[in-house]
Structure formats: structure tokens, C-alpha cells
C-alpha positions in Angstrom: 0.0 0.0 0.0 1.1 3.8 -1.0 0.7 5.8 2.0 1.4 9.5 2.6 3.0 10.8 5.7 2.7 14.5 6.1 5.4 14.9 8.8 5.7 18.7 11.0 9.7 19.2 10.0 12.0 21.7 12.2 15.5 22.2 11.7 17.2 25.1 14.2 19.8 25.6 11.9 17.5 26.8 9.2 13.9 27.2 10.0 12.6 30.1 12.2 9.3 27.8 13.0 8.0 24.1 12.3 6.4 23.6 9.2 4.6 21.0 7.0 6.6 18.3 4.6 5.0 15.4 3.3 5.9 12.0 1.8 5.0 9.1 -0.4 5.9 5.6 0.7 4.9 1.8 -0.2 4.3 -0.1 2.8 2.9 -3.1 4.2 -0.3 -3.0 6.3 1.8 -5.1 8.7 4.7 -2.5 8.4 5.1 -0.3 11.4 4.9 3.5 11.4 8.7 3.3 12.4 9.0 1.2 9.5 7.9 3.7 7.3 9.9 6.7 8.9 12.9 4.5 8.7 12.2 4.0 4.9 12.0 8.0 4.1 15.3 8.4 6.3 17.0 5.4 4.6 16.2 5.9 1.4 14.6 9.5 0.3 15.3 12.3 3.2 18.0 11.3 5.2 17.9 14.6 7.5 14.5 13.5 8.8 15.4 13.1 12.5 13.7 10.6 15.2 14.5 8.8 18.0 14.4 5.0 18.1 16.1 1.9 19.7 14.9 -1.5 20.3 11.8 -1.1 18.2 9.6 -3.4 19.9 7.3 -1.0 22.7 9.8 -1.4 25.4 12.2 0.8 25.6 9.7 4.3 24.9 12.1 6.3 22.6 9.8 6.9 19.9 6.8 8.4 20.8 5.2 11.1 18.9 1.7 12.3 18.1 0.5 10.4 14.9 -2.8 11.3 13.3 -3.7 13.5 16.7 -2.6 11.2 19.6 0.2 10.3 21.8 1.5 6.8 20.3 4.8 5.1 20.1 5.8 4.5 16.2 6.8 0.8 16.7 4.0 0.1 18.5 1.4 1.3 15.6 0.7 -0.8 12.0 0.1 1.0 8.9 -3.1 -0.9 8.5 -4.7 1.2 11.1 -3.5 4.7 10.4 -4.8 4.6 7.0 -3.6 6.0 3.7 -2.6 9.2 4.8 -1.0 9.7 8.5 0.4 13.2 10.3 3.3 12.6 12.3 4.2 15.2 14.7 6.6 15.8 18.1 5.2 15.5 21.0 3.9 18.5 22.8 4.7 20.6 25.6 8.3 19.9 25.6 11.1 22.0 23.8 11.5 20.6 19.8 15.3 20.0 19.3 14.7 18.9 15.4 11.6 17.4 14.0 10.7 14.6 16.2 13.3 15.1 18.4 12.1 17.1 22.2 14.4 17.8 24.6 13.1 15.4 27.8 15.4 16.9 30.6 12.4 18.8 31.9 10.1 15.7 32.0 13.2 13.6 33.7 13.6 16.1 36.1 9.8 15.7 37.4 10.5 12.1 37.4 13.7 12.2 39.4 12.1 14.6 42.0 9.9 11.8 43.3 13.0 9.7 44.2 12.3 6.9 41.8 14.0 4.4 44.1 13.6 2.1 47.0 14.1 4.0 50.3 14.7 1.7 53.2 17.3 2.3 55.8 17.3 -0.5 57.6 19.7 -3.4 57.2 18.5 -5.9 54.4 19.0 -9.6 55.4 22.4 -11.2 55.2 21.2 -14.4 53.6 18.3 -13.2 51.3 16.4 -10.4 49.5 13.7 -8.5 51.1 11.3 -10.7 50.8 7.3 -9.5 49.9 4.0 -11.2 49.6 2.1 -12.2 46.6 -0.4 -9.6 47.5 2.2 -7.1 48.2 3.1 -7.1 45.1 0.5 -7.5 43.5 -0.8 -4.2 44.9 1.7 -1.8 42.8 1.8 -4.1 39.4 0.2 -2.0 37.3 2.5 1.0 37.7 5.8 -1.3 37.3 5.0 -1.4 34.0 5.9 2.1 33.3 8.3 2.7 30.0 8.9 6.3 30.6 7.9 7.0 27.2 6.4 10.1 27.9 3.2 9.7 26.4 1.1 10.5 29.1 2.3 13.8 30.5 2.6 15.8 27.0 -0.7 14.5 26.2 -2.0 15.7 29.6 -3.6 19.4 29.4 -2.4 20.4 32.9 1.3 19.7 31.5 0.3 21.8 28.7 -0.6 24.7 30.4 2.0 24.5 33.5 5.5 22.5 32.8 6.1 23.1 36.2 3.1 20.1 37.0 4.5 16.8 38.1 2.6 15.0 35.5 1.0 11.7 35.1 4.2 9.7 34.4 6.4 11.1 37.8 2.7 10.4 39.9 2.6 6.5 38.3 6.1 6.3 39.6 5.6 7.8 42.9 2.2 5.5 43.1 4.7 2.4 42.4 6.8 3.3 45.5 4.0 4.6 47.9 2.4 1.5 47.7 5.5 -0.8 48.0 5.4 -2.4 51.3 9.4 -2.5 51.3 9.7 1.3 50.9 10.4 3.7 53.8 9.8 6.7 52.4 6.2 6.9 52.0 5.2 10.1 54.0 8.0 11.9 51.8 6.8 11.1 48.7 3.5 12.2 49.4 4.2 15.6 50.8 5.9 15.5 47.1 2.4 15.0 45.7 0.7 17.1 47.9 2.9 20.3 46.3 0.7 23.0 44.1 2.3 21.1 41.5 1.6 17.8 42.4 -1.4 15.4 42.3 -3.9 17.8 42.4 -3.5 19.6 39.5 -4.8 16.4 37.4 -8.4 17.0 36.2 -9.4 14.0 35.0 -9.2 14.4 31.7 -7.8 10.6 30.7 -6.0 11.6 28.1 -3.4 9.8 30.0 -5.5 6.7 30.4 -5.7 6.5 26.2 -2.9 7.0 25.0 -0.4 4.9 27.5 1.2 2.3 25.5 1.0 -0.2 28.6 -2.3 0.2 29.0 -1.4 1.2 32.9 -5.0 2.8 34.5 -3.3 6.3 35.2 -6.2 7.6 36.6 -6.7 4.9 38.9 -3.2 5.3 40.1 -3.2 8.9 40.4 -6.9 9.1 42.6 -5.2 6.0 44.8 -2.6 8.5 45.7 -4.9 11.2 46.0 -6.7 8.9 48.7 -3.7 8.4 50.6 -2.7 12.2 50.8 -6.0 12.4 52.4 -5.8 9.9 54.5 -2.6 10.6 55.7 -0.9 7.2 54.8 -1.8 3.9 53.1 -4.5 2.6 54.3 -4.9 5.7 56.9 
């Protein structure tokens, strides 16, 4: 199939603004969107600039806003775009060229919630520390975080205020909150409870939509909601 992918170009070392160029590929319905991107780089414009890596959804490099929504481009076949796709950075971040954002502001959200197990006392000498079944089972969902980005520049609030935590940095903070192992659980959600934090979601679920894991956002964000309010887990 001939598709055409009308792609919002930006190079700093020649264009004032971003602006519209589009182009003609043959692909196959089973072909990703990366596929085809990697054919116009490869073979017709070699300036056209993305990221990628591992290609298979896991690692969350390429994601940009395809035909109006937040996707990653290895994780989307041609056969559902249809004949002709937009392909554009995504939004609320800095462009560096074309596809290309700069993410330090959306890294620095995620490291201010201390993405990491906090737990000062002294681990056992002959074994991990160990956690139940149900432990576990009860911060699953936001493990399975990629860091793609999807969620927070599709996320209005983000839009209008960079300075908001974002969906992505409160799914992390969600996963550690509710980890029975970690220590720091009052700290994290005085975190959340900043002007910035949790409560400047409005429950839009953009987030929800467009997250390539299919993690419930919104869940996870109005669970840690609850447990500002209740002044703990489980109060």
C-alpha cells in the first residue's frame, strides 16, 4: 500500500518555525509506522530526525503524536493509520529537530519523586527482602511504566503549566507509595501534595488513552490522591 506521511519538519539551523513536509511511501499493512519513517530516512530524506532503539514497545524512545494522539511509532501498524498519517513531536516539551524534544524537563519531574527504594534498615544477610504475593501485586500496574512520555505531554495540565508533576512522575511515585518495602512513604506524598503535584490532574484521561502499557493512570493517580488524604496507606 502507497501511503502518505505529512510529517511537521524543524531544523534550528534553518527554520525560524515548524512547518509541514509530506511524503510518499509503499508499505505493508503489517509495516510499522517506524518502519515507514525508517524508509523516508533510509532511502529519500536522510535529515528526517527521530529517536528509536529497540523497536519493539519497550524501551519508549519513539513516541510522537501520529494522526492527533500520543502513540509510540513501533508500536502502531500501517493498516490502522490509513492512507494518509500526520506525524508530529510530541507536545509541551522543547523541539530539538523534528521529532526530536528535549526530555530533561520531563526527567527532572521524574527524578524529584525519588524513583527508588528507600529503606534504611539493614536488608537480610542471607536473602532479598522478601514481599507477599499480595504485596506485590498491589503496585503491578504502575511497574510497567516505560517512561515514554506519552502520558504527560498529552496531559492538558502539563500543557498549560510545565512546572506540574505529570502523570508519568505520579505513576512512579504510586509504584513506591504503595511498595510495602519502601520507607519513604510520608515523603513522597508531601511531594504530591505540592501545588504542582497530584492535584493539579483534572481527570481528563488523556493519560488513560494513549499509555502504550495500558497502565489505569487515573486509577493510580486518585489512589494516591486517597492516601494524601488519609494521611498514609491505608490511613
Amino acid at each position: 500500500m502507497r501511503v502518505t506521511l505529512k510529517i511537521k519538519r524543524f531544523n534550528p539551523e534553518q527554520d525560524e518555525k515548524q512547518h509541514w513536509e509530506e511524503y510518499q511511501v509503499d508499505v505493508e499493512p503489517s509495516d510499522q509506522l517506524l518502519d515507514a519513517l525508517n524508509k523516508i530516512k533510509w532511502y529519500g530524506d536522510g535529515t528526517l530526525t527521530y529517536r528509536r532503539s529497540c523497536a519493539h514497545g519497550v524501551c519508549g524512545s519513539d513516541a510522537m503524536v501520529v494522526n492527533g494522539r500520543n502513540r509510540l511509532a513501533c508500536k502502531v501498524l500501517m493498516k490502522e493509520l490509513g492512507n494518509k498519517v500526520t506525524v508530529e513531536p510530541i507536545r509541551g516539551l522543547p523541539v530539538i529537530k523534528d521529532m526530536v524534544v528535549d526530555m530533561e524537563p520531563f526527567f527532572a519531574r521524574y527524578r524529584a519523586i525519588k524513583p527508588y527504594l528507600i529503606n534504611d534498615n539493614q536488608p537480610p544477610a542471607d536473602r532479598e527482602r522478601l514481599q507477599s504475593v499480595e504485596d506485590r501485586e498491589r503496585f503491578d500496574d504502575t511497574t510497567k511504566c516505560i517512561l515514554c512520555a506519552c502520558c504527560t505531554t498529552s496531559c492538558p495540565s502539563f500543557w498549560a503549566n510545565g512546572e506540574y508533576v505529570g502523570p508519568a512522575a505520579i505513576v512512579q511515585a504510586h509504584r513506591f507509595i504503595f511498595d510495602s518495602r519502601d520507607m519513604a512513604l510520608h515523603e513522597r506524598l508531601e511531594i504530591m501534595n505540592d501545588t504542582m503535584g497530584v492535584w493539579r490532574c483534572r481527570t481528563v484521561f488523556n493519560c488513560v488513552e494513549c499509555c502504550p502499557r495500558e497502565i489505569d493512570i487515573t486509577k493510580a493517580i486518585g489512589e494516591v490522591k486517597k492516601a494524601i488524604l488519609e494521611g498514609g496507606v491505608g490511613g
